[in-house]
PDB file with SEQRES, HELIX, SHEET and CRYST1 records, atoms N, CA, C and O in Angstrom:
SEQRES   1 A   79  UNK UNK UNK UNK UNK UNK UNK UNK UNK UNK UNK UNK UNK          
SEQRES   2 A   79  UNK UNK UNK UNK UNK UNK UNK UNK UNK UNK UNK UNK UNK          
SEQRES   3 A   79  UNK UNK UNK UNK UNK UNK UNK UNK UNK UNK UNK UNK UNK          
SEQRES   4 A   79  UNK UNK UNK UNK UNK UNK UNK UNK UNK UNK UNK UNK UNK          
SEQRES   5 A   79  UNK UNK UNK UNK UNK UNK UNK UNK UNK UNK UNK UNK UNK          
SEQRES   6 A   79  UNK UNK UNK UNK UNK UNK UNK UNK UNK UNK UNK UNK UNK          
SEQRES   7 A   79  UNK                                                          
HELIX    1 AA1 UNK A    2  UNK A   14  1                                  13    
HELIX    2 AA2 UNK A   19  UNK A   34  1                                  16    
HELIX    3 AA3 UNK A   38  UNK A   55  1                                  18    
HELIX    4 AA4 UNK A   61  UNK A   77  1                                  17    
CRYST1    1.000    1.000    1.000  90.00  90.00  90.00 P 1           1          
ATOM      1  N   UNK A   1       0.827  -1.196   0.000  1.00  0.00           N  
ATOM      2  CA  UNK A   1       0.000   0.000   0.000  1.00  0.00           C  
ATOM      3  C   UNK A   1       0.871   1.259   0.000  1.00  0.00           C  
ATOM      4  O   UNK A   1       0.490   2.296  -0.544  1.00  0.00           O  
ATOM      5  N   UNK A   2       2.695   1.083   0.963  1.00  0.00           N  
ATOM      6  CA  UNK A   2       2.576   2.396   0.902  1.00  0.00           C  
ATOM      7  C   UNK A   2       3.424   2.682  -0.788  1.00  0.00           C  
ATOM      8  O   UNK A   2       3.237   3.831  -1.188  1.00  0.00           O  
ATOM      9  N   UNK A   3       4.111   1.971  -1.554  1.00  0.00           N  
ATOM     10  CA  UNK A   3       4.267   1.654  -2.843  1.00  0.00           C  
ATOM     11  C   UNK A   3       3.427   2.741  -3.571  1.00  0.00           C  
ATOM     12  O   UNK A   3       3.832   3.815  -4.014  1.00  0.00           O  
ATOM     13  N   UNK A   4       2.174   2.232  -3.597  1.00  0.00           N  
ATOM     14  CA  UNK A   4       1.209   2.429  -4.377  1.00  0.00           C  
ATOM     15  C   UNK A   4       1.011   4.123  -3.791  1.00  0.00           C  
ATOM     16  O   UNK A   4       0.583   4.967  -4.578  1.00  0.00           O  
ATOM     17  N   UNK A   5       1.239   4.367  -2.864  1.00  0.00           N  
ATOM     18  CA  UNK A   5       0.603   5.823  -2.410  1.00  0.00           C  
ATOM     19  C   UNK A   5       1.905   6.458  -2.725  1.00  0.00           C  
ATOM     20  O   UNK A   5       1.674   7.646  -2.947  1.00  0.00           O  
ATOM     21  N   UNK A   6       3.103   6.217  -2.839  1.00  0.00           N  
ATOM     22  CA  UNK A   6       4.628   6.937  -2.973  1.00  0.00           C  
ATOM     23  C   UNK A   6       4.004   7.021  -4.580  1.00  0.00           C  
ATOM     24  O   UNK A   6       3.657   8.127  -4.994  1.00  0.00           O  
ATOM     25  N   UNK A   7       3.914   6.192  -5.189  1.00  0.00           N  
ATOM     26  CA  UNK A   7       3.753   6.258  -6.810  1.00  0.00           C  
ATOM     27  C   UNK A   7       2.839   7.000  -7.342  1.00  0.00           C  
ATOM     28  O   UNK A   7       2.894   7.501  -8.465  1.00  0.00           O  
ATOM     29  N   UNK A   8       1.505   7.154  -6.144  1.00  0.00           N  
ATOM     30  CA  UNK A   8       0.199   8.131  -6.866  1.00  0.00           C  
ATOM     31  C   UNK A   8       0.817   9.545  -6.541  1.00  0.00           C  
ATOM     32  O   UNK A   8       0.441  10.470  -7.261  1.00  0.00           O  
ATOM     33  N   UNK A   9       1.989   9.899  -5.244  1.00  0.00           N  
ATOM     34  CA  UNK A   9       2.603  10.787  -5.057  1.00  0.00           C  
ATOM     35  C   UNK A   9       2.969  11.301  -6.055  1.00  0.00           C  
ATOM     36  O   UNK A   9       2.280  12.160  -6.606  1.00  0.00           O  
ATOM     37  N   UNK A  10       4.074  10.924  -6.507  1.00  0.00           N  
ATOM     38  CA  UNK A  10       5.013  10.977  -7.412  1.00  0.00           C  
ATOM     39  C   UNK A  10       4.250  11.392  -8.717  1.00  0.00           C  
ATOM     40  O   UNK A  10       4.965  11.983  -9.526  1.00  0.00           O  
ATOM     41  N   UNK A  11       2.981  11.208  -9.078  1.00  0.00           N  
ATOM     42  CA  UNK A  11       2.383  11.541 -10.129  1.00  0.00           C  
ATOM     43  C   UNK A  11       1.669  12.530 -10.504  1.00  0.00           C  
ATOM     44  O   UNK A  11       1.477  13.383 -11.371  1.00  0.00           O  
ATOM     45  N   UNK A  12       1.345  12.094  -9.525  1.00  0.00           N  
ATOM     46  CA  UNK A  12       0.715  14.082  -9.234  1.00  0.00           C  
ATOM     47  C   UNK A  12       1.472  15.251  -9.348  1.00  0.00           C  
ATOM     48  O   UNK A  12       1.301  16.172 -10.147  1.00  0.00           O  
ATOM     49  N   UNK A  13       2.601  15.097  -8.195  1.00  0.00           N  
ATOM     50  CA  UNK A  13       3.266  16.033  -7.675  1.00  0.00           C  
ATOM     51  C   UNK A  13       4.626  16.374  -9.267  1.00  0.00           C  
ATOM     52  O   UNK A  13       5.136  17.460  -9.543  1.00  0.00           O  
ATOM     53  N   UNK A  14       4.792  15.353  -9.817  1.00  0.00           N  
ATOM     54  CA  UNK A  14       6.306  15.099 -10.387  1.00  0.00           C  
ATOM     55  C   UNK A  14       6.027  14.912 -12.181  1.00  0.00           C  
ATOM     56  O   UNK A  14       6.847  15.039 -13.090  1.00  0.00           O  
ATOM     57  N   UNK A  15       4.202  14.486 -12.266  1.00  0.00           N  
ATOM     58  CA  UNK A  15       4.171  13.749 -13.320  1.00  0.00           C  
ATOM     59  C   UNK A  15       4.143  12.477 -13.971  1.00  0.00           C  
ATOM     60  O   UNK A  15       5.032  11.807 -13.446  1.00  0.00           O  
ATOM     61  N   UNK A  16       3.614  11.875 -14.773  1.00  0.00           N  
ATOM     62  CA  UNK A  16       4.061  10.477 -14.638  1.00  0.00           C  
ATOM     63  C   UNK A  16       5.278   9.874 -15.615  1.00  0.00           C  
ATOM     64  O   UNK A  16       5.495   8.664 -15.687  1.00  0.00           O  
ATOM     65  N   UNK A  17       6.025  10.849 -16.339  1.00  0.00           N  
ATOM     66  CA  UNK A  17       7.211  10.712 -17.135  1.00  0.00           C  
ATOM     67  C   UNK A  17       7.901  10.992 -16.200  1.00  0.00           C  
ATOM     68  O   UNK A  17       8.922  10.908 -16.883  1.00  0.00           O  
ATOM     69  N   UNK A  18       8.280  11.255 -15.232  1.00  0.00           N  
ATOM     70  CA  UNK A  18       9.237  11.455 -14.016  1.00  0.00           C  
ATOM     71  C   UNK A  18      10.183  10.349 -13.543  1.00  0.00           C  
ATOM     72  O   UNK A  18       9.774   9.401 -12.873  1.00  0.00           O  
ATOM     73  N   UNK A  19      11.429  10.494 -13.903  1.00  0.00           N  
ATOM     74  CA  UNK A  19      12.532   9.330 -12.999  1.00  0.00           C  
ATOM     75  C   UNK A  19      11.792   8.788 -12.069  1.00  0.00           C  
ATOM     76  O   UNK A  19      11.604   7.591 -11.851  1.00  0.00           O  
ATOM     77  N   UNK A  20      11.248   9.992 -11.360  1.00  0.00           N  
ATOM     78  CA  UNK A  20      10.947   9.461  -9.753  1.00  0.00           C  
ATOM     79  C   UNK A  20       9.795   8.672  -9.559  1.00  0.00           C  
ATOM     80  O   UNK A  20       9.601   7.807  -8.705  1.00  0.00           O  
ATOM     81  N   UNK A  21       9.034   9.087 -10.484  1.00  0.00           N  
ATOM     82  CA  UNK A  21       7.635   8.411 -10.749  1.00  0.00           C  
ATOM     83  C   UNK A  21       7.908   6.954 -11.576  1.00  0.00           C  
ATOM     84  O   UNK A  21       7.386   5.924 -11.150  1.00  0.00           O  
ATOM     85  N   UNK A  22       8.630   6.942 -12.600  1.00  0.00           N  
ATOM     86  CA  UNK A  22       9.038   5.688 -12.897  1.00  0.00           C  
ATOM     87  C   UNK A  22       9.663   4.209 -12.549  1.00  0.00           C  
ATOM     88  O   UNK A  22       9.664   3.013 -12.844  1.00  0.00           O  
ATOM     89  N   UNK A  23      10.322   5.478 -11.485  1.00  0.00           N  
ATOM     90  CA  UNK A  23      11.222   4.150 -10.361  1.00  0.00           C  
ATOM     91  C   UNK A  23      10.085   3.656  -9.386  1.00  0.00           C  
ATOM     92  O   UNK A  23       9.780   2.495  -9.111  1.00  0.00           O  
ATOM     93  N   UNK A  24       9.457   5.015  -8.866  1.00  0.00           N  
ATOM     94  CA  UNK A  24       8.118   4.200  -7.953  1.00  0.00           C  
ATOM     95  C   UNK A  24       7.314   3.045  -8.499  1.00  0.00           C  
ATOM     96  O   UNK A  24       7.030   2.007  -7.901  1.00  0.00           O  
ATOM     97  N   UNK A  25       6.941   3.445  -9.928  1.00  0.00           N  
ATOM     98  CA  UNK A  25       5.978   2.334 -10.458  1.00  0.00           C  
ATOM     99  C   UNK A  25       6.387   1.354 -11.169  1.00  0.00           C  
ATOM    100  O   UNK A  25       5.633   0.595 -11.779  1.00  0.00           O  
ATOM    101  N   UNK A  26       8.100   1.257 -11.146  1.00  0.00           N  
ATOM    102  CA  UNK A  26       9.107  -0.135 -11.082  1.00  0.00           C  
ATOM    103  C   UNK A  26       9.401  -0.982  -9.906  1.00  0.00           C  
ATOM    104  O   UNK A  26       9.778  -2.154  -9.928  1.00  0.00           O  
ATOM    105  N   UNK A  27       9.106   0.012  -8.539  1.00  0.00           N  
ATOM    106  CA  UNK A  27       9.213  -1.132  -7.803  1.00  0.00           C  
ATOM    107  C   UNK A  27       8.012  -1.679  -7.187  1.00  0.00           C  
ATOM    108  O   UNK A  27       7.990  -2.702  -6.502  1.00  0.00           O  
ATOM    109  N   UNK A  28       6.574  -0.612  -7.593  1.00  0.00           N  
ATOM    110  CA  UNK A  28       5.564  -1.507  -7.025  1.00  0.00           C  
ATOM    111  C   UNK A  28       5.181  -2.785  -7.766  1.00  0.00           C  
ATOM    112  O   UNK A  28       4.540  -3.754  -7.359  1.00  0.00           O  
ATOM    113  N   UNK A  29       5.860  -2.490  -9.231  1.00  0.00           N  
ATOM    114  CA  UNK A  29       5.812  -3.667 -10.050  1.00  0.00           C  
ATOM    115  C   UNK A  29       6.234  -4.555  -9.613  1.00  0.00           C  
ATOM    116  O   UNK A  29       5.290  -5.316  -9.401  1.00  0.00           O  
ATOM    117  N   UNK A  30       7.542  -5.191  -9.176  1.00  0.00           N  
ATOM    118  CA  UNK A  30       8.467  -5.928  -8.521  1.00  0.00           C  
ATOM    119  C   UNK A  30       7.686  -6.210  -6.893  1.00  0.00           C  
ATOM    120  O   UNK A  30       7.359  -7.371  -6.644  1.00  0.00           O  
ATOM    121  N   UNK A  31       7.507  -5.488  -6.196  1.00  0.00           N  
ATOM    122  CA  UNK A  31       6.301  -5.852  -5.121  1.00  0.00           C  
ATOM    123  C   UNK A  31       5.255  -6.627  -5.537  1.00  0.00           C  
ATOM    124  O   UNK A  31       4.911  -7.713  -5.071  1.00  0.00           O  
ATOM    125  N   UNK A  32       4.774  -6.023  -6.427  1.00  0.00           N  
ATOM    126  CA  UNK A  32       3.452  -6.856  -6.663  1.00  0.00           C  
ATOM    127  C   UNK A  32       3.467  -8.312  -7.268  1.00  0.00           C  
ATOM    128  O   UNK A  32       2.581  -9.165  -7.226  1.00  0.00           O  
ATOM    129  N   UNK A  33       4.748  -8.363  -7.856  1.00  0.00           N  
ATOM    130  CA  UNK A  33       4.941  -9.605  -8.843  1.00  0.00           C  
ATOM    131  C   UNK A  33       5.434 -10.636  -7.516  1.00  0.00           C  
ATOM    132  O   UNK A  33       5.020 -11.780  -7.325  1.00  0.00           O  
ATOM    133  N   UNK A  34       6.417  -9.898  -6.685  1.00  0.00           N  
ATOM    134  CA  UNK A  34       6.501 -10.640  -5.749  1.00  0.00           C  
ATOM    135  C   UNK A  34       5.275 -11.120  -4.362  1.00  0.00           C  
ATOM    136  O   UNK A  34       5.420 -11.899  -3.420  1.00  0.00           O  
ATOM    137  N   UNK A  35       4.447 -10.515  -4.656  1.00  0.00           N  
ATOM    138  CA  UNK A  35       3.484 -11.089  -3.509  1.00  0.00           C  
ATOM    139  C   UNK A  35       2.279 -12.144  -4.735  1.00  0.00           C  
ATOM    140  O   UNK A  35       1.082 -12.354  -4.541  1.00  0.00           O  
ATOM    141  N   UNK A  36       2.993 -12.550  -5.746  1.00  0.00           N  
ATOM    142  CA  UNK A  36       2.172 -13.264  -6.815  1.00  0.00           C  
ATOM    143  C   UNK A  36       1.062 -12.601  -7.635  1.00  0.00           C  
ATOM    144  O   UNK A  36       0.463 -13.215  -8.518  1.00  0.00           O  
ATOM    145  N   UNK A  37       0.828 -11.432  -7.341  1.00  0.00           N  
ATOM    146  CA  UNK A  37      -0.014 -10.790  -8.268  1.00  0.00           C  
ATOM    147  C   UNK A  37       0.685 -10.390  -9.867  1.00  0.00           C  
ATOM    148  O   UNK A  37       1.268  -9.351 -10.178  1.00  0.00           O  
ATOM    149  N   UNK A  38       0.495 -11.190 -10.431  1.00  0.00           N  
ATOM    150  CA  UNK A  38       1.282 -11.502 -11.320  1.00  0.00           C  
ATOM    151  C   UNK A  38       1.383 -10.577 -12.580  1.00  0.00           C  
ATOM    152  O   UNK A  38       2.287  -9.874 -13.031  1.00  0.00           O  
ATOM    153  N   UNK A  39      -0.353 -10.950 -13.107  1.00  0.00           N  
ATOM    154  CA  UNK A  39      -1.446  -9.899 -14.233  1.00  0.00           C  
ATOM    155  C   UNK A  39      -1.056  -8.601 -13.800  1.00  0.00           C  
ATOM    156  O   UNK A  39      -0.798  -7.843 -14.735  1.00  0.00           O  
ATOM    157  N   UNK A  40      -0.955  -8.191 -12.829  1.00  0.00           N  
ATOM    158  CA  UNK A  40      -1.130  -6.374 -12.270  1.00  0.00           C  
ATOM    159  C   UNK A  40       0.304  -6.260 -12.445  1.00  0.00           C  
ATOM    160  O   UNK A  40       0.567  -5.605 -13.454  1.00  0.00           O  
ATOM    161  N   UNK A  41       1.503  -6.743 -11.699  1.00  0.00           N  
ATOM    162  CA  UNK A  41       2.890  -6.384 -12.060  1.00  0.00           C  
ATOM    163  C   UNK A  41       3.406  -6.208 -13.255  1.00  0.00           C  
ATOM    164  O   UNK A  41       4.301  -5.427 -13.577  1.00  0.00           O  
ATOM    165  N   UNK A  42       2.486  -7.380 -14.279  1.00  0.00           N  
ATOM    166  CA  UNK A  42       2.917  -7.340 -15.495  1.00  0.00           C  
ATOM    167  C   UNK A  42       2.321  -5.840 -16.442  1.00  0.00           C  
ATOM    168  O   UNK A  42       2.996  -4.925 -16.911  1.00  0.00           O  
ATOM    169  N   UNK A  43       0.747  -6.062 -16.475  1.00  0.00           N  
ATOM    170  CA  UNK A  43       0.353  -4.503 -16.345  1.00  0.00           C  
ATOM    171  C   UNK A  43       0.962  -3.214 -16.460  1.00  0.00           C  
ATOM    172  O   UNK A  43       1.007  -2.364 -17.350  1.00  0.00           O  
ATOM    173  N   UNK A  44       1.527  -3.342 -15.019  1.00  0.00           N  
ATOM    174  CA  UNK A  44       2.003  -1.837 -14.420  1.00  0.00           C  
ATOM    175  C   UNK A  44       3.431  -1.711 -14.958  1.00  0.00           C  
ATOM    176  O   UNK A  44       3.835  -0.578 -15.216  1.00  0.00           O  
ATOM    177  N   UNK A  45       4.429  -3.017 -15.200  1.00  0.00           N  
ATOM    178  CA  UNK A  45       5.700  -2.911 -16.513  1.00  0.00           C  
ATOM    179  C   UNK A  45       5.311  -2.596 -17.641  1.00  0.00           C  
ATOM    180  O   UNK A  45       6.071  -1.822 -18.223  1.00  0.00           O  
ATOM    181  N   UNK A  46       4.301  -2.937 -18.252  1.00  0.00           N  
ATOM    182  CA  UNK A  46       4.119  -2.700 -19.521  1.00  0.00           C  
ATOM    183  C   UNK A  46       4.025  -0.866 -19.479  1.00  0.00           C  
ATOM    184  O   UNK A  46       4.747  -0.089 -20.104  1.00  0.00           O  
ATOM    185  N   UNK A  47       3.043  -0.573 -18.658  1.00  0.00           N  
ATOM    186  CA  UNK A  47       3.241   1.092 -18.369  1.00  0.00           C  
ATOM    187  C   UNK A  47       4.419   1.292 -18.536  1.00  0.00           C  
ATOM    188  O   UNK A  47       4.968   1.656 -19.576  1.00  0.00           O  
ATOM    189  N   UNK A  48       5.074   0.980 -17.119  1.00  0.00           N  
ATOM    190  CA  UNK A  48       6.405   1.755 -17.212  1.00  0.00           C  
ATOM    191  C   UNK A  48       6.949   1.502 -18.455  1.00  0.00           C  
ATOM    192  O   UNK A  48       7.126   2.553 -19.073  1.00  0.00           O  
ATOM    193  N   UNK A  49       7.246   0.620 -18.994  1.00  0.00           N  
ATOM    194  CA  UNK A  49       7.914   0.391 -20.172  1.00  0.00           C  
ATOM    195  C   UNK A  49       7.490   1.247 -20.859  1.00  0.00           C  
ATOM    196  O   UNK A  49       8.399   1.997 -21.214  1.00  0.00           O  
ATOM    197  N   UNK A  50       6.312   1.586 -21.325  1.00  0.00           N  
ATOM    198  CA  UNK A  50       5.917   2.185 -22.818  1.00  0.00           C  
ATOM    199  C   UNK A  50       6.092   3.418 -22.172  1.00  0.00           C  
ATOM    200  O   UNK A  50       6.605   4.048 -23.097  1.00  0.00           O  
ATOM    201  N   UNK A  51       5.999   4.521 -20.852  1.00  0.00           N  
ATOM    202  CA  UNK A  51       6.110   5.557 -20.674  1.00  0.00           C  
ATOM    203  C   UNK A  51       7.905   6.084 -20.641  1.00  0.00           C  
ATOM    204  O   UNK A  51       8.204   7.237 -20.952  1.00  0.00           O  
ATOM    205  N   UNK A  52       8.935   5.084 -20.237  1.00  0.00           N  
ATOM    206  CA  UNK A  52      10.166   5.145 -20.134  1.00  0.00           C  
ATOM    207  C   UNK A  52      10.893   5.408 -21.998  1.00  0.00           C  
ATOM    208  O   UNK A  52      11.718   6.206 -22.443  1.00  0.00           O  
ATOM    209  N   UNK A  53      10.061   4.273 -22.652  1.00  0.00           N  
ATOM    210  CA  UNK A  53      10.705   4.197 -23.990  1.00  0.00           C  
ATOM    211  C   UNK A  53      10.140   5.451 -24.470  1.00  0.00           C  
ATOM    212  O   UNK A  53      10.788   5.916 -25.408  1.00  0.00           O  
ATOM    213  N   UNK A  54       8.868   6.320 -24.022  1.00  0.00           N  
ATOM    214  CA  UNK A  54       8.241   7.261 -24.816  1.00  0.00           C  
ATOM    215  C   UNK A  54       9.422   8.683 -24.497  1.00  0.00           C  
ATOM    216  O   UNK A  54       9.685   9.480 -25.398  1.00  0.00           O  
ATOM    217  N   UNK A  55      10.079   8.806 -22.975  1.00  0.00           N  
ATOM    218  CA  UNK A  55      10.297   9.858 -22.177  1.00  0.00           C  
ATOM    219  C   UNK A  55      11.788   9.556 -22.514  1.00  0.00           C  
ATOM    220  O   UNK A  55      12.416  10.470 -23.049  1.00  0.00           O  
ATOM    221  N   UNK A  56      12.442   8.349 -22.256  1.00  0.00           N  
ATOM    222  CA  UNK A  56      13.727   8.087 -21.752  1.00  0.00           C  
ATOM    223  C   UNK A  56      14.398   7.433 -23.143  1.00  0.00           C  
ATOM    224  O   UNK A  56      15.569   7.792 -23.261  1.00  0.00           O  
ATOM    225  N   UNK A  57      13.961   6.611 -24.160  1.00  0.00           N  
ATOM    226  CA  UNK A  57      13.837   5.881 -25.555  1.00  0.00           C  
ATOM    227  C   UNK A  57      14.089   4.680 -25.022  1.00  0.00           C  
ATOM    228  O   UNK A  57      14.152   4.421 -23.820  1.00  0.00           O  
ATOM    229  N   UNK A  58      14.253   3.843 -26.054  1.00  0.00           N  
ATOM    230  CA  UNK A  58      14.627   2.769 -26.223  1.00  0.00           C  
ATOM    231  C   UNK A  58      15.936   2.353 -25.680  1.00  0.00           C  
ATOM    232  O   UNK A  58      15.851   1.733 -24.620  1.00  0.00           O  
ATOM    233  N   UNK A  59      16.838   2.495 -26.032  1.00  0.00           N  
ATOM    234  CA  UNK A  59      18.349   2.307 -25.300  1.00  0.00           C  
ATOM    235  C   UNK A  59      18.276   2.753 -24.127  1.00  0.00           C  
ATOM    236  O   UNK A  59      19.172   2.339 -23.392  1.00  0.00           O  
ATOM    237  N   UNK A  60      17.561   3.428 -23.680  1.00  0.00           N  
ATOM    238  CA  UNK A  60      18.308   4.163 -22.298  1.00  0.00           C  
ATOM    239  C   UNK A  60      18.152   2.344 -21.185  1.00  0.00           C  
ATOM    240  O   UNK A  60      17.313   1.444 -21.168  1.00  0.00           O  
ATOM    241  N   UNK A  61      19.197   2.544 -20.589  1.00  0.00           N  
ATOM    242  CA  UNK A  61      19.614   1.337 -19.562  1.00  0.00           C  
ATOM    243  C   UNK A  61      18.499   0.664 -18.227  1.00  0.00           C  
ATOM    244  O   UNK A  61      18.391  -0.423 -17.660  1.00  0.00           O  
ATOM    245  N   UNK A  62      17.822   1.971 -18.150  1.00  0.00           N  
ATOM    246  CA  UNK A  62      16.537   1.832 -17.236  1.00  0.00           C  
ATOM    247  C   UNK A  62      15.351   0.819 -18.122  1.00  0.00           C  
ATOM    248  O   UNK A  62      14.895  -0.258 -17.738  1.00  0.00           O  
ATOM    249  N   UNK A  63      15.032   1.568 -19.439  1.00  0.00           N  
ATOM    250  CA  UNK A  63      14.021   1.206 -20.411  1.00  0.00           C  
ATOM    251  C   UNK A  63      14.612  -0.484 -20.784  1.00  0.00           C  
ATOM    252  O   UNK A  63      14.062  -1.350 -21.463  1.00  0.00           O  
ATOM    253  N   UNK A  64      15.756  -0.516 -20.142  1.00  0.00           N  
ATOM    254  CA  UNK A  64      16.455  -2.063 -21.399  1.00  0.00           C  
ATOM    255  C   UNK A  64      15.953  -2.855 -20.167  1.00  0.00           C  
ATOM    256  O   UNK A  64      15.255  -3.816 -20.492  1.00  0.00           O  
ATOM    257  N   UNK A  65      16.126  -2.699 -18.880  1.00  0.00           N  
ATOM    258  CA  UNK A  65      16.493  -3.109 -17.442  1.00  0.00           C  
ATOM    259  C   UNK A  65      14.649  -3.224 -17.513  1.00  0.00           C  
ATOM    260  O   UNK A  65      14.419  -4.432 -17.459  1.00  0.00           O  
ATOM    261  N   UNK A  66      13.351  -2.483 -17.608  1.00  0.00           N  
ATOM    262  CA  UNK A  66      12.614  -2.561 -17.780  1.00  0.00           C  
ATOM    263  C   UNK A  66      11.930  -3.575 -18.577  1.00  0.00           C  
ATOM    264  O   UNK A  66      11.172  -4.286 -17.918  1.00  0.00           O  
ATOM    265  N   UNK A  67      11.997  -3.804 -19.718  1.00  0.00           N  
ATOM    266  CA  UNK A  67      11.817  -4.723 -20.779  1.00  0.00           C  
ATOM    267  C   UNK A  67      11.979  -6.099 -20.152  1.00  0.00           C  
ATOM    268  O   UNK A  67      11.205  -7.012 -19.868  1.00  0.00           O  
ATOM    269  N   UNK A  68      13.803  -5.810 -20.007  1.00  0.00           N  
ATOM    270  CA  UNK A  68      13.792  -7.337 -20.101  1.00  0.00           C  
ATOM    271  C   UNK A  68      12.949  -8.026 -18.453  1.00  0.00           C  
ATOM    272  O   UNK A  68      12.611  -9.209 -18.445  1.00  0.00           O  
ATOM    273  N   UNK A  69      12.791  -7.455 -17.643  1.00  0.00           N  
ATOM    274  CA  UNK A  69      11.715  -7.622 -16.785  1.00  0.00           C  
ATOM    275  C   UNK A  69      10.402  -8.024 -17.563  1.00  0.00           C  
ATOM    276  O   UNK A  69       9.795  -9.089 -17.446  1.00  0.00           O  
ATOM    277  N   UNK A  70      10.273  -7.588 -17.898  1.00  0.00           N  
ATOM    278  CA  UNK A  70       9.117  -7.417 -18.333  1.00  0.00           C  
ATOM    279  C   UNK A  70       8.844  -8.752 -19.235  1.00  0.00           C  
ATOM    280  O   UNK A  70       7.846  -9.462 -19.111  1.00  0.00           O  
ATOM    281  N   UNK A  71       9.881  -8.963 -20.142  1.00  0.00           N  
ATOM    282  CA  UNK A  71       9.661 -10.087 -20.893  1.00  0.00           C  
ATOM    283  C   UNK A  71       9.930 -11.371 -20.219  1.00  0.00           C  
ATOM    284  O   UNK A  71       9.570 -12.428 -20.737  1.00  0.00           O  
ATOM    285  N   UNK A  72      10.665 -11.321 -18.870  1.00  0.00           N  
ATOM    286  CA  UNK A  72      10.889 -12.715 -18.565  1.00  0.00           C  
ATOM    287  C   UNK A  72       9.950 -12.862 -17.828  1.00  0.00           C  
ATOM    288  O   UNK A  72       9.876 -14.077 -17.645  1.00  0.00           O  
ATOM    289  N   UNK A  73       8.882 -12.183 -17.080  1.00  0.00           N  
ATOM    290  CA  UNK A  73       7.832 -11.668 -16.302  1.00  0.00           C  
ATOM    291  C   UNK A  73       6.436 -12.697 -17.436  1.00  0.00           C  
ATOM    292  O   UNK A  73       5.743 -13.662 -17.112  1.00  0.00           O  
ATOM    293  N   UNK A  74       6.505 -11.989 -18.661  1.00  0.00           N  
ATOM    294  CA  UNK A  74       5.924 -12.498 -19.372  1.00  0.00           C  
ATOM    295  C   UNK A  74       5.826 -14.471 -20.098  1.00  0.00           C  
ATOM    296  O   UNK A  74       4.921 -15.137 -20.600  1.00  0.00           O  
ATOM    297  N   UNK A  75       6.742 -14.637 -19.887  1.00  0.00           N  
ATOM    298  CA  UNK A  75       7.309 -15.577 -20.410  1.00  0.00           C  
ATOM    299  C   UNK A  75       6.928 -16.691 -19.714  1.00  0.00           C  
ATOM    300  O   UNK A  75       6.265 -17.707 -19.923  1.00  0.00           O  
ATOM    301  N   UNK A  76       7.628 -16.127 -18.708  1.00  0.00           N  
ATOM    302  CA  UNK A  76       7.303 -17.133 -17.041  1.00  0.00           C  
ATOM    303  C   UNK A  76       5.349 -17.461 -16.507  1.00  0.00           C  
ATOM    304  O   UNK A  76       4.922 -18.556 -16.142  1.00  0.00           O  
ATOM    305  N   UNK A  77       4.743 -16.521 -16.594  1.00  0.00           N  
ATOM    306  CA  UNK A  77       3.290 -16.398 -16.627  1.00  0.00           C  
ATOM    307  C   UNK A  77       2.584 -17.322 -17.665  1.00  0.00           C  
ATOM    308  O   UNK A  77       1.551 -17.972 -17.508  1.00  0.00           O  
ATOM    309  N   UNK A  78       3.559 -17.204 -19.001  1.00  0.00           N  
ATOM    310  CA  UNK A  78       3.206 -18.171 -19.983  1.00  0.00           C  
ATOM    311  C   UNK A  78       3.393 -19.586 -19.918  1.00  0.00           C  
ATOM    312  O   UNK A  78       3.117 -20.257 -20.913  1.00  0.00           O  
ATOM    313  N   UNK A  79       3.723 -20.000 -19.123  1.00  0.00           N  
ATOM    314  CA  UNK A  79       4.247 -21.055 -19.101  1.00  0.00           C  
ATOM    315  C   UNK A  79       4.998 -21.908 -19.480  1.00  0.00           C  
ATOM    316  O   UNK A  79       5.060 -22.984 -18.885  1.00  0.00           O  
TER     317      UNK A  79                                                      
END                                                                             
């Protein structure tokens, strides 16, 4: 919960293209994936992802570090 309230912070206050806002809603991702909510972590990467590659591009090291989360996240869910 408090994840989720640092991240609605951060969005408001910062924006949601924001480092700070991005990192928040990278690690509630990683929280959430880790308490097995799996669908919603994956979700909330795909955000970050598409808002990082839109703000930060493609190469940037965060956006790569993002992805590949994201795809093994995916993968793994797939069975």
């Amino acid at each position: 919960k408090l994840f989720v309230q640092v991240m609605e912070t951060h969005k408001t206050k910062l924006g949601q293209g924001h480092p700070d806002t991005l990192t928040s809603m990278n690690n509630l991702a990683y929280t959430l994936h880790g308490m097995g909510r799996v669908e919603k972590a994956i979700n909330l990467m795909q955000t970050c992802v598409r808002i990082q590659q839109d703000k930060l591009g493609a190469d940037h090291p965060h956006t790569q570090s993002s992805n590949s989360t994201l795809e093994n996240w995916t993968l793994k869910a797939a069975g």
